[in-house]
C-alpha positions as CSV (number, residue, x, y, z in Angstrom):
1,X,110.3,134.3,50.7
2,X,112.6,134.8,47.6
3,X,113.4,138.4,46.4
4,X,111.0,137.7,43.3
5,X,108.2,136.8,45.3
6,X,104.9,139.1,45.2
7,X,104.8,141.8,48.2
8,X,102.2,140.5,50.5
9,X,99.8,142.6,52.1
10,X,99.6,142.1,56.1
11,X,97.6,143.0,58.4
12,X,96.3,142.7,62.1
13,X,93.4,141.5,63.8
14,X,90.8,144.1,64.6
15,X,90.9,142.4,68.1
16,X,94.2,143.6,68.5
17,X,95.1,146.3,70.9
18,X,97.2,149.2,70.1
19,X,99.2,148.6,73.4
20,X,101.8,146.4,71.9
21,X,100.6,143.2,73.3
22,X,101.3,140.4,71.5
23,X,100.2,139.9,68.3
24,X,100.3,137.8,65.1
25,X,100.0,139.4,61.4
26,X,98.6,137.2,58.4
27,X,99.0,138.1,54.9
28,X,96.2,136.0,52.3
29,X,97.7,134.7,49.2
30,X,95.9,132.8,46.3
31,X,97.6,129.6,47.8
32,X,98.4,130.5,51.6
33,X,97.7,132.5,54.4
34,X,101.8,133.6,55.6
35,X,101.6,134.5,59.6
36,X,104.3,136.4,61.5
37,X,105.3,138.0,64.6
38,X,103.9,141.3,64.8
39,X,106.9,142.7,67.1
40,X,109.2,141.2,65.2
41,X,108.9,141.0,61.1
42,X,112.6,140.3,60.5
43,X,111.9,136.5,61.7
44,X,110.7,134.2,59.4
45,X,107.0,133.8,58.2
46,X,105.1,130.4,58.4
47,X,102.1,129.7,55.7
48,X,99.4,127.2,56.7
49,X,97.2,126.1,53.2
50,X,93.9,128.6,53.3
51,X,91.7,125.5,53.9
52,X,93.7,124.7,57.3
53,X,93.6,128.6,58.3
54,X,89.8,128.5,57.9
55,X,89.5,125.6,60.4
56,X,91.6,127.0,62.6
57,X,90.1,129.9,62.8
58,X,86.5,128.4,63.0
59,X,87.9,126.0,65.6
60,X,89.3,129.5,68.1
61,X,85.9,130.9,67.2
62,X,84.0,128.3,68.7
63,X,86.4,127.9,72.2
């Protein structure tokens, strides 16, 4: 992300435990949902179009 970009917000799942298992973060943007490692913020971010996220997470829903 460049240094002008907007801060993004993230957050965890409310399934998530407070045991440090492992996790994922997301952060919703007007365009993109960003996802990173929870246990390890320094690595780089990946961003899936908000469409894509929804399907995905309608498809892990459904499993």
């Amino acid at each position: 992300m460049s240094s002008g970009a907007t801060e993004l917000a993230w957050f965890k799942s409310s399934y998530s435990g407070s045991e440090g298992d492992d996790c994922v973060e997301i952060a919703i943007a007007e365009q993109a949902v960003h996802v990173r490692d929870s246990k390890d913020v320094s690595r780089p971010a990946f961003s899936v179009e908000r469409e894509q996220w929804s399907r995905f997470v309608g498809f892990v829903a459904d499993a």
